[in-house]
C-alpha positions in Angstrom: 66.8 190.3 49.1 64.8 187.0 49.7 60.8 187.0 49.7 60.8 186.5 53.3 63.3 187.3 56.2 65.5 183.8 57.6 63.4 183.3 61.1 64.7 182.2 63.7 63.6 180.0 66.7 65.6 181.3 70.2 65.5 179.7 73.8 66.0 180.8 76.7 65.1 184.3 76.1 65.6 185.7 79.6 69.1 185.2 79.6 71.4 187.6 79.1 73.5 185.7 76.3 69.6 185.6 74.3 69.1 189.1 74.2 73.1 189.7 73.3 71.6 187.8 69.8 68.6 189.3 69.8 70.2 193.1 70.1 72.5 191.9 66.9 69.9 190.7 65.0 66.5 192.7 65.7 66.7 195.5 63.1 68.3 193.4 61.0 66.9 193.3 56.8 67.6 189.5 56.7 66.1 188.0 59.9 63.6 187.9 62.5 63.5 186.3 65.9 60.6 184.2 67.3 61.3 183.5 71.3 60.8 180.9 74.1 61.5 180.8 77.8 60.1 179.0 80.7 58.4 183.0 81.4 55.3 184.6 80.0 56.1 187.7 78.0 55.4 190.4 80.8 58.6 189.0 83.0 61.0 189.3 80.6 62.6 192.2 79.1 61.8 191.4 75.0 59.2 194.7 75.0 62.7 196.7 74.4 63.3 195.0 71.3 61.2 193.7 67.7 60.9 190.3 67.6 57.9 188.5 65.6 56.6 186.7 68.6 57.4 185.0 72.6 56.0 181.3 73.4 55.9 179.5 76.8 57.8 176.2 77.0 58.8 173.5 79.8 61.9 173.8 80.8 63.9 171.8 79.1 64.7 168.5 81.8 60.9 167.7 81.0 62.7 165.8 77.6 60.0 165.0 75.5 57.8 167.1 76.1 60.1 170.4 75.7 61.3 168.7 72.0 57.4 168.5 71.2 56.9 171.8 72.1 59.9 173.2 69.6 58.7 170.8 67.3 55.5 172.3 67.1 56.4 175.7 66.8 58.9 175.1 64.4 55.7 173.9 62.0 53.1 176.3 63.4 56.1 179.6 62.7 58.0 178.8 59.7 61.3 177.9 61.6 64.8 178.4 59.4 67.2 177.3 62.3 66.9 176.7 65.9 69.4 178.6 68.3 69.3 176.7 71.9 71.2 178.6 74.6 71.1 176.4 77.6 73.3 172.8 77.7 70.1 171.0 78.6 68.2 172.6 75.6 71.0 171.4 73.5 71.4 168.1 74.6 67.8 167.7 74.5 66.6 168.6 70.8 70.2 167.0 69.6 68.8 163.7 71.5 65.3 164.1 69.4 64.9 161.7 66.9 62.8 164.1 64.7 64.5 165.4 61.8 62.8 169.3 61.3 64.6 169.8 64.4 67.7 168.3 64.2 68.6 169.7 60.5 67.3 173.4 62.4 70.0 173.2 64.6 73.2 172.9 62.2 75.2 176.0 63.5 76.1 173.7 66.7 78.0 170.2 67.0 77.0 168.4 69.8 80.6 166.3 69.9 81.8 169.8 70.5 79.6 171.0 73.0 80.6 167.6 74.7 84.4 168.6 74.5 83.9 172.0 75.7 81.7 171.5 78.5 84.0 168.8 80.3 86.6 170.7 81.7 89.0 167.7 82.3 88.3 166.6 78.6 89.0 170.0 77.1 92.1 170.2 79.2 93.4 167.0 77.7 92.7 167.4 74.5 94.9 171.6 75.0 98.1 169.3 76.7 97.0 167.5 73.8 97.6 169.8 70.7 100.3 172.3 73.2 97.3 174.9 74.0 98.3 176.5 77.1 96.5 175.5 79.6 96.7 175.2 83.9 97.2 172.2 84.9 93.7 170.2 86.0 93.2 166.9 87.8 90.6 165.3 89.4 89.9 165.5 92.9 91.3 162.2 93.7 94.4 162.7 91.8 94.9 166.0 93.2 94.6 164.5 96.6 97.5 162.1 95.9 99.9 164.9 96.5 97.8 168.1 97.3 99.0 171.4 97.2 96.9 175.2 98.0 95.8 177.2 97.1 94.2 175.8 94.4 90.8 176.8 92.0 87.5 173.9 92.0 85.2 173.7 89.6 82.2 171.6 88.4 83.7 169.4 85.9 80.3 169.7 83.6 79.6 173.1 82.7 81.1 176.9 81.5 81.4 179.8 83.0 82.4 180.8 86.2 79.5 179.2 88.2 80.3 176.9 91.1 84.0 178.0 90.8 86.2 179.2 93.7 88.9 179.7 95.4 89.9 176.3 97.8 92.9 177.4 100.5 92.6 173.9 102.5 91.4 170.5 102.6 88.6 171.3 105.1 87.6 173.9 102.0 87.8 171.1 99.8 85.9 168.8 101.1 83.2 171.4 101.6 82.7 171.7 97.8 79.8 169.9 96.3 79.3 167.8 93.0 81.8 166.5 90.8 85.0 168.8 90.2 87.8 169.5 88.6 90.8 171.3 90.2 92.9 173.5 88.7 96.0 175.4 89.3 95.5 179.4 90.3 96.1 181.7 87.4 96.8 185.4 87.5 95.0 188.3 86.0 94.0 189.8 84.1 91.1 187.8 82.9 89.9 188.1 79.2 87.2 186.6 77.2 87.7 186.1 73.3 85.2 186.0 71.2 85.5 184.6 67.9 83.7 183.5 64.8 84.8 180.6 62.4 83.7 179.5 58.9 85.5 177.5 56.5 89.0 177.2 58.2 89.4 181.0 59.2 89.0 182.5 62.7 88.2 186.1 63.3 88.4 187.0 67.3 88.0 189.9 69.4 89.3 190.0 73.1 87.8 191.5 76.1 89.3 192.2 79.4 86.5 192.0 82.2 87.1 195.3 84.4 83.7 195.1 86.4 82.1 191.5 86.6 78.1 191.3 88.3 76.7 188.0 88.8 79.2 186.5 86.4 78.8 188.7 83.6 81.1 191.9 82.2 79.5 195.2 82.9 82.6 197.4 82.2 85.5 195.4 79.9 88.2 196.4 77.5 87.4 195.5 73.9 90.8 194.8 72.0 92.4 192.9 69.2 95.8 190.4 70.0 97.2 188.7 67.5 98.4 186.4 69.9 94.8 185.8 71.2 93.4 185.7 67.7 96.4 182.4 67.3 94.8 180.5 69.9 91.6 180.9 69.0 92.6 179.3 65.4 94.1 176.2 67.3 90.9 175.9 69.6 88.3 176.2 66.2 90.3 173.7 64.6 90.5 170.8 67.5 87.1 171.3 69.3 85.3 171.3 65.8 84.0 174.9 66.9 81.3 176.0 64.2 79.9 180.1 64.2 80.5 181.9 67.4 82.2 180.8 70.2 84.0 182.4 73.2 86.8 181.4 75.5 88.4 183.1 78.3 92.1 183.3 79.5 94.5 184.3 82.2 98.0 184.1 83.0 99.6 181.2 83.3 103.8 179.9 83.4 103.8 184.2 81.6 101.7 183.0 79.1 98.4 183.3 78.2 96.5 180.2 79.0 92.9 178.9 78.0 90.9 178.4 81.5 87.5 178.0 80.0 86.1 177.2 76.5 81.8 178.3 75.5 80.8 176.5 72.4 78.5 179.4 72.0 78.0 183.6 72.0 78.3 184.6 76.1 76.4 186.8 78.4 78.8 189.9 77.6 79.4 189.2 73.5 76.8 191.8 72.8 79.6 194.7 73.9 81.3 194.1 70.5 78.3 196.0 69.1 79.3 198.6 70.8 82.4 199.0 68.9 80.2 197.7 65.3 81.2 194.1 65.4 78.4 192.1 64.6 78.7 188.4 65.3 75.9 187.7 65.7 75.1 188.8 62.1 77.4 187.4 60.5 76.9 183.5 62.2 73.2 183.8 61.3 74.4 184.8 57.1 77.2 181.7 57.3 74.2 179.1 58.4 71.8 180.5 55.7 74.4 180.4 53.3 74.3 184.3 52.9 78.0 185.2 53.7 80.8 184.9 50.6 84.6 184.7 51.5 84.6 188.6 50.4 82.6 189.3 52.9 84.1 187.1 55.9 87.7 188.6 55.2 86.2 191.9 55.5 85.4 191.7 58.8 88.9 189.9 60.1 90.7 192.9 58.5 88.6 195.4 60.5 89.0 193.6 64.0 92.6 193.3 62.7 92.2 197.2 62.7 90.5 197.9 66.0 91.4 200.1 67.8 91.4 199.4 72.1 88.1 201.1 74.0 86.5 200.6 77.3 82.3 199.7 76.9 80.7 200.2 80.0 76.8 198.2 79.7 73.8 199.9 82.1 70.7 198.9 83.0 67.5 200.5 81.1 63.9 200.3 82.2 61.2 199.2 80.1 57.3 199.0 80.6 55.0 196.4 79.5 51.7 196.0 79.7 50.0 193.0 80.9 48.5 190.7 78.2 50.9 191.5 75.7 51.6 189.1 73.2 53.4 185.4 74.3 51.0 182.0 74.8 
């Protein structure tokens, strides 16, 4: 046991892919978890859950003054590693020129992140390295010989926001920003989620049953082999480091890789349901806690899983005004 517990510095706390890692790590003998967000304390839901302490930051477009912020709260708390959730907070602190930040934030590489997040990019570099994957095109290569229907979405970004369904040109054209398009797969839809240290891939699937505002709220937690394959490939030519998620559908009968999250997402936390811990585990690697032993472990018992349907439900919590953030 060390003298102290690793603490760690996470953004973004009202989202629901923050409080996935602070579920898997809050009674945790090894760590504990400091908080930001652009919210005061009372409007978030972080009363639920032991953390050491919330602080108010800009958001993160404000550049300079968002990395001073971190900076000084990394000094003022002790800060072991950094865990940004948003794009922007990544790009951000990665862009600082201060190094107690920038060796903080080791568990993510920003060339990845880069590969990930630019859908046309990461649907190269699959055709690349034979990755299934549907065929994607710009807009004006599309249009060159169009065909419908056919999926849009932003070519920056992950997850299923600003996605949809195009049936027509007038649809097209309605579509804002710069997009991608991509062929129409067929369900079902799954994420993965996976962690990989040292060369070795451990992943757990999950087919989304009920899907609010994005996210999984009833989903089928499973392992595939097949799944656990691709996963290996992706790790190994994005440069993935910790956790990391994808998400696939059918495509030509074959699973195919439609999205790719350099980082936990909104829904990882329902492996704890089914006691895989992640989040744990990624934390141990990047303090240097975790022994081959150990990681091997863990891929025999997702290799062991056995299929089961977690269903996630709202619970209320009461806080009282004043309580602790600054």
């Amino acid at each position: 046991m060390r003298s102290r517990r690793i603490r760690i510095l996470l953004t973004s706390a009202g989202t629901s892919t923050a409080l996935g890692v602070i579920k898997g790590l809050s009674d945790n003998d090894y760590f504990e978890i400091c908080t930001t967000d652009v919210n005061p304390y009372e409007m978030l839901a972080l009363g639920a859950f032991n953390i050491v302490s919330h602080h108010i930051v800009p958001y993160a477009s404000r550049g300079q003054e968002f990395v001073e912020r971190i900076d000084n709260l990394v000094e003022e708390l002790s800060i072991d590693h950094i865990y940004p959730i948003h794009d922007e907070e990544i790009r951000t602190l990665h862009g600082s020129s201060l190094e107690r930040i920038v060796e903080r934030l080791s568990s993510l590489n920003i060339n990845s992140i880069k590969k990930c997040t630019n859908k046309l990019v990461a649907h190269q570099i699959c055709v690349e390295y034979s990755i299934n994957t549907p065929r994607t095109s710009e807009v004006s290569t599309f249009l060159e010989k169009p065909f419908f229907p056919v999926f849009v979405k932003p070519k920056i970004g992950v997850g299923s926001i600003g996605a949809r369904l195009v049936k027509s040109h007038s649809d097209l054209f309605d579509s804002d920003g710069d997009l991608v398009v991509q062929d129409v797969c067929e369900g079902p839809e799954v994420t993965v989620d996976c962690l990989t240290w040292e060369g070795s891939t451990i992943a757990v699937a999950r087919e989304r049953i009920e899907i609010k505002s994005g996210v999984s709220t009833k989903a089928r937690i499973f392992f595939s082999n097949e799944l656990q394959i691709i996963a290996k490939a992706l790790a190994d030519r994005f440069e993935l480091v910790g956790m990391f998620c994808f998400q696939v559908m059918r495509y030509n009968n074959e699973w195919a890789v439609i999205d790719i999250n350099p980082r936990s997402g909104g829904a990882s936390a329902m492996l704890l349901a089914c006691g895989i811990n992640f989040y744990q585990e990624h934390f141990l690697i990047q303090a240097g806690l975790c022994d081959k032993s150990r990681f091997d472990a863990l891929a025999v018992k997702v290799s062991q899983l056995s299929a089961s349907n977690v269903v996630r439900y709202y619970s209320e919590h009461r806080i009282e005004l004043g309580s602790q953030n600054d």
